[in-house]
C-alpha positions as CSV (number, residue, x, y, z in Angstrom):
1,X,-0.1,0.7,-4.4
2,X,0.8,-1.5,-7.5
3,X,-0.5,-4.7,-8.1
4,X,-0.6,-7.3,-11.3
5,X,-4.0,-8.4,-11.2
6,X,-4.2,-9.4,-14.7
7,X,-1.0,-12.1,-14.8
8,X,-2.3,-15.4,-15.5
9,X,-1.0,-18.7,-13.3
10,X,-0.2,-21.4,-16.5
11,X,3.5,-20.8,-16.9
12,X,3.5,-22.6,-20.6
13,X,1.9,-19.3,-22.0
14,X,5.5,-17.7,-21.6
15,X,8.6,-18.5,-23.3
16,X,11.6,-16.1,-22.6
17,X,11.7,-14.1,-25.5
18,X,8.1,-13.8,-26.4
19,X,5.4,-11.8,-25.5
20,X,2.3,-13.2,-25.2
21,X,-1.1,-12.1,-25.5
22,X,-1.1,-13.0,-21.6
23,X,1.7,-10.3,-20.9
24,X,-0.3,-8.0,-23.0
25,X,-2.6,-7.9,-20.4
26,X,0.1,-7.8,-17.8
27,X,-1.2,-4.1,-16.0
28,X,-0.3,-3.1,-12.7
29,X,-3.7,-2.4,-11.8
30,X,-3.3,0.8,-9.8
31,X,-7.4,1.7,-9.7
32,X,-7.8,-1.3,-7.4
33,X,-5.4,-0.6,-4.6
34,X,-4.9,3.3,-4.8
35,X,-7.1,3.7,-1.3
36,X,-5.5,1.5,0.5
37,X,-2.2,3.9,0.7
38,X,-5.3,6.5,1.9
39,X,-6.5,4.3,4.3
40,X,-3.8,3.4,6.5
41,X,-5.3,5.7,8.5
42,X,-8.9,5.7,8.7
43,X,-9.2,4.6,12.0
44,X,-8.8,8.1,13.4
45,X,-11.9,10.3,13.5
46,X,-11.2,13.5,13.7
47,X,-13.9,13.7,16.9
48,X,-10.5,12.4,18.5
49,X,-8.9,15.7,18.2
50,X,-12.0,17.2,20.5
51,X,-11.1,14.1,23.3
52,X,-7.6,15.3,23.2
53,X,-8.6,19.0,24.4
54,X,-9.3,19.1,27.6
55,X,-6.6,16.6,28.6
56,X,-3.5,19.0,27.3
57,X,-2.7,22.2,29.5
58,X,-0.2,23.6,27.0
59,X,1.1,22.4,23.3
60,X,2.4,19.5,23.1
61,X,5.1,18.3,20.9
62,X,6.4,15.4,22.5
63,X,4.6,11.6,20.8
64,X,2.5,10.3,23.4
65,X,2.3,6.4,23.2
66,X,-1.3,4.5,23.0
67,X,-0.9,3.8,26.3
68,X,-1.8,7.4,27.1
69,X,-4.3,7.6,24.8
70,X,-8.1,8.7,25.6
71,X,-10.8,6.0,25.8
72,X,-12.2,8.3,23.1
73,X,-9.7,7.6,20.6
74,X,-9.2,4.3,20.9
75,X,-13.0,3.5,20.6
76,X,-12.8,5.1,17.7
77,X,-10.3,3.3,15.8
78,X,-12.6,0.2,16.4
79,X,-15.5,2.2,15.2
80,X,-13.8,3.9,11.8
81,X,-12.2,-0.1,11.3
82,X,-15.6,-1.5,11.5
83,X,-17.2,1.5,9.0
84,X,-14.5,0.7,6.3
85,X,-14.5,-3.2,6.6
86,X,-19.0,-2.4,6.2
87,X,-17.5,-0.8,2.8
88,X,-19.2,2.5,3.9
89,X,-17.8,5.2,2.1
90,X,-19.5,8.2,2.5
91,X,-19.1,7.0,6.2
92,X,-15.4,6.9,5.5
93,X,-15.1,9.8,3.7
94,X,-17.2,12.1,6.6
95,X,-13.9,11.8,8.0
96,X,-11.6,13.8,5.5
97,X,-11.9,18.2,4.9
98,X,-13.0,19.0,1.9
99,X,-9.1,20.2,0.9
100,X,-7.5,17.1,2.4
101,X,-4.1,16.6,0.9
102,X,-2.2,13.4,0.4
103,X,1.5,12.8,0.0
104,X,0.7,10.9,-3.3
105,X,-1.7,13.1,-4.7
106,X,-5.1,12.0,-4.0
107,X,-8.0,14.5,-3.1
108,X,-11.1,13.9,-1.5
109,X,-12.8,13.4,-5.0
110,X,-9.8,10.4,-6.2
111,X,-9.9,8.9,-3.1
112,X,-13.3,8.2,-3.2
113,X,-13.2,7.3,-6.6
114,X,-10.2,4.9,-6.0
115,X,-12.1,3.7,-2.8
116,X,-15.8,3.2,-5.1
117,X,-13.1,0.7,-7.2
118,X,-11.4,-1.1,-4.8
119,X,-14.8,-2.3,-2.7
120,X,-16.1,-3.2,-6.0
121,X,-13.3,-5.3,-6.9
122,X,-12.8,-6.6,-2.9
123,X,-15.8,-6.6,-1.5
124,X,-14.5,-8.5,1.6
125,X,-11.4,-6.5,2.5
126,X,-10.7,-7.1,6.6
127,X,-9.1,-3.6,8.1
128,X,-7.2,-4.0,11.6
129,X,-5.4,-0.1,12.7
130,X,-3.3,0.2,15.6
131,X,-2.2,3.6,17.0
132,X,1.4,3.5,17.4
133,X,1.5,7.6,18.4
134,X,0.1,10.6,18.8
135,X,0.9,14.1,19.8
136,X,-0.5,17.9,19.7
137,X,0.6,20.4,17.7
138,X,-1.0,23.4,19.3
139,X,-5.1,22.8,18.1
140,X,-4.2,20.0,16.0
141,X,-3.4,16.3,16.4
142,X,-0.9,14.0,14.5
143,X,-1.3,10.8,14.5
144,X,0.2,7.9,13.5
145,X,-0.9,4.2,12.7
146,X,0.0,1.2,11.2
147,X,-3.3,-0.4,9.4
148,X,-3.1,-4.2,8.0
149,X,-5.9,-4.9,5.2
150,X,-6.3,-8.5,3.8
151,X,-9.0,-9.5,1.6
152,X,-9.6,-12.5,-2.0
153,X,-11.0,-11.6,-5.1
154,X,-11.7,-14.3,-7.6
155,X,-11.1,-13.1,-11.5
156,X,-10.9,-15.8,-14.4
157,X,-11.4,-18.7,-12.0
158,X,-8.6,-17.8,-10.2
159,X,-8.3,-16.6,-6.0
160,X,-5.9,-13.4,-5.9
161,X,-5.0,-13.0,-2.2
162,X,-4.1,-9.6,-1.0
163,X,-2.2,-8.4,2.3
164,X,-1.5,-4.7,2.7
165,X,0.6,-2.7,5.2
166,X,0.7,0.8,5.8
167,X,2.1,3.1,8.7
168,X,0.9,6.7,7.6
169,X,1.0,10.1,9.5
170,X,-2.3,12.5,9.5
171,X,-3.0,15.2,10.4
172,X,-6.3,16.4,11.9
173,X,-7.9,20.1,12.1
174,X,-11.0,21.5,13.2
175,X,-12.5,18.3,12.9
176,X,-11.4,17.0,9.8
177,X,-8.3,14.9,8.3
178,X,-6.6,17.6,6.7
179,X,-3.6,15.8,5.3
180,X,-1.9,12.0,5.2
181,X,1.2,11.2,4.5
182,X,2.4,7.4,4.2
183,X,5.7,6.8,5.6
184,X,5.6,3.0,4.6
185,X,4.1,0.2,2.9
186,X,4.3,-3.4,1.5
187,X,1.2,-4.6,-0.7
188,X,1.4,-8.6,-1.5
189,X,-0.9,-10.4,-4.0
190,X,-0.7,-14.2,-4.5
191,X,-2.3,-16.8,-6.6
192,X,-2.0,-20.0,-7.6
193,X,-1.8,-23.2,-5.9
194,X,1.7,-23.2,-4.2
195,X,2.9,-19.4,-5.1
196,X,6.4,-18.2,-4.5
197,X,6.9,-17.0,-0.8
198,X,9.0,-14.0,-1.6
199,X,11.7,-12.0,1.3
200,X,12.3,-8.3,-0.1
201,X,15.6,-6.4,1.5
202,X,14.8,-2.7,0.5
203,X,15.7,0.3,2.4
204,X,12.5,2.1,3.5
205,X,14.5,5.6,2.6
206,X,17.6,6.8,0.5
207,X,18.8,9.9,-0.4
208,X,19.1,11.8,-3.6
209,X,21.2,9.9,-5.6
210,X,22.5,7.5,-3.8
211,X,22.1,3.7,-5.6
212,X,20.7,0.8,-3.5
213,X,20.0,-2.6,-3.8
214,X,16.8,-4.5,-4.3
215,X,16.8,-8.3,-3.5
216,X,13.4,-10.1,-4.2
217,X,14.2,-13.2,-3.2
218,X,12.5,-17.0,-3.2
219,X,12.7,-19.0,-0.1
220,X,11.4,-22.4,-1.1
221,X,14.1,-24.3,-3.3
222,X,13.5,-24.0,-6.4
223,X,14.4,-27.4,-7.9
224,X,13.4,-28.1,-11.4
225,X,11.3,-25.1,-11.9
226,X,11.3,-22.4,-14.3
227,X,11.2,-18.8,-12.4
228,X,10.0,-15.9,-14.7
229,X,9.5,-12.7,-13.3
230,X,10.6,-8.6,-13.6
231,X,10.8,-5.9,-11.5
232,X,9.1,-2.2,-11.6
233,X,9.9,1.1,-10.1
234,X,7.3,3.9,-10.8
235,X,6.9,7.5,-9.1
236,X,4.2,7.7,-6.6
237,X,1.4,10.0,-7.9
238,X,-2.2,10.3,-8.6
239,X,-1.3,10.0,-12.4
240,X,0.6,6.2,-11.5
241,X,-2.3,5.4,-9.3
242,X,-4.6,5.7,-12.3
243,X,-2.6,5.4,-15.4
244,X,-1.2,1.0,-14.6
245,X,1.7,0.5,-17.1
246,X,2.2,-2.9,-18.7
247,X,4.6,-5.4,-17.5
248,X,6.9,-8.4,-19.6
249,X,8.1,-11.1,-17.4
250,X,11.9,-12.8,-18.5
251,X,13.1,-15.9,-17.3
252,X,15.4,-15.9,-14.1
253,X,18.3,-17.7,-14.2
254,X,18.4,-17.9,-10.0
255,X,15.9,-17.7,-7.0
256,X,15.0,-14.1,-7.1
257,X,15.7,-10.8,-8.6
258,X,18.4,-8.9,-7.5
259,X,19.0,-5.2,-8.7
260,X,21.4,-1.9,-8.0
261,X,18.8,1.0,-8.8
262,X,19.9,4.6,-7.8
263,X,17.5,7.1,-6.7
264,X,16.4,10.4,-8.8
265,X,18.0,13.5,-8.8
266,X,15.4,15.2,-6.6
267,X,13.1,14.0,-3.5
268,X,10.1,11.7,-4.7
269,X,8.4,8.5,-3.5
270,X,8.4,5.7,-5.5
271,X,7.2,2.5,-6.2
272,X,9.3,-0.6,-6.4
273,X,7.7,-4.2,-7.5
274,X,8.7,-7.5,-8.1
275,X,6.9,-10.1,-9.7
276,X,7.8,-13.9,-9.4
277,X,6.0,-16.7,-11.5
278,X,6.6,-20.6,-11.6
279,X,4.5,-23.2,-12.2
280,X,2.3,-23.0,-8.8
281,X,1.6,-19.7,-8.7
282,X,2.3,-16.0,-8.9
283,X,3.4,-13.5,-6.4
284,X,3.6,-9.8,-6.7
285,X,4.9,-7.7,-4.0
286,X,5.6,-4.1,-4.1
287,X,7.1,-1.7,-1.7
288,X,7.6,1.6,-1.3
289,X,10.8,3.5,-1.8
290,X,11.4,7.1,0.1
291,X,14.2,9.9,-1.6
292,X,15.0,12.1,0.4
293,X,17.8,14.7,0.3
């Protein structure tokens, strides 16, 4: 997840070809949000995978709907909600092997790291999962959820609000969260007084290659304002989730940013962001970007 914690809500500091000592300090500040792409699915313990065993004559490949789910599991998506929103994280990470794998990277020892970071810098993050399917692959069970997380932090006087969604895929043997993978997300942080509400039109997937279009756009008229902002497309690894890069914001000459990228050579995950500043406020949003071949 990328975020610009560190962009400041007075729009004088910028003029559009200058870079100010504010847009020095423009960092996407991966360290805070890198668990949350971890934790869209936290709400499954891996106890759930013992429920599931003596309700399944044979393999199973077919996804099962929460409907069909065990008391079991669904109990415990309330339960591993409620340990993560206490900001419990050995309790958290009791749920994950000790070679758990993630699709961006993490380990067991980063993700706790990144979660140690987060909580310190949210310590009121809300998590909500729902189980949206589940199925058996012969001893195992995947799962997949979709996991909202909402939380403020104050910094410099100012209220940064943050609203994260992720629908993720894990996978759970002998007890344990053996791998994650997240198959979407869409992190927003605001601040300011009247921040820009912002629509994004991305495609969740492309293929090698292929170019597609990236519209970050304004809804509220834009009047007399003056709109800086930028946009930012980064890989998806651990070395991104630690390692923020700086930002420069340029003045827009319309109600958005609208951009033609085209994907790598060679399947990756990346991260696309746009940030949009006027007077009232600042809005960052950032979603993620699937190449496939």
């Amino acid at each position: 997840m990328r975020n610009f914690l560190n962009l400041v809500s007075n729009l004088s500091l910028y003029s559009p070809n200058r870079r100010s000592a504010a847009t020095d300090r423009a960092r996407a500040i991966a360290p805070v949000l890198a668990c949350l792409t971890a934790l869209g699915a936290i709400g499954l313990h891996p106890a759930s995978v013992r429920a599931q065993a003596g309700r399944v004559a044979s393999p199973q490949v077919q996804a099962q709907t929460p409907a069909n789910a065990p008391a079991q599991l669904t109990k415990l998506l309330t339960e591993i909600d409620a340990a993560a929103n206490r900001r419990d994280v050995k309790g958290v990470m009791g749920f994950y092997g000790q070679n758990f794998t993630h699709s961006d990277g993490l380990n067991s020892q980063s993700l706790e790291k990144a979660l140690k970071q987060l909580w310190e810098r949210y310590p009121n993050l809300n998590y909500r999962t729902e189980l949206k399917s589940w199925k058996s692959e012969g001893s195992a069970i995947v799962a997949e959820t979709i996991t909202t997380i909402t939380g403020t932090h104050k910094q410099d006087g100012r209220q940064l609000n943050l609203k994260a969604t992720i629908r993720s895929q894990q996978r759970f043997e002998a007890e344990k969260i053996v791998r994650q993978e997240i198959l979407a997300e869409q992190t927003q942080l605001s601040s300011g007084n009247n921040p820009p509400t912002i629509q994004v039109n991305l495609p969740e997937q492309v293929k090698v290659g292929q170019e597609y279009h990236f519209d970050a756009i304004v809804r509220e008229p834009i009047g007399d304002d003056i709109l800086i902002g930028t946009v930012v497309e980064e890989p998806v690894s651990e070395k991104t989730l630690f390692n923020p890069s700086e930002v420069e914001l340029e003045l827009l000459n319309s109600g958005g940013i609208f951009k033609v990228g085209k994907a790598p050579d060679s399947p990756n995950t990346r991260w696309v962001s746009a940030v949009l500043m006027r007077q009232g406020g600042i809005t960052t949003i950032t979603q993620r970007l699937r190449v496939v071949k």
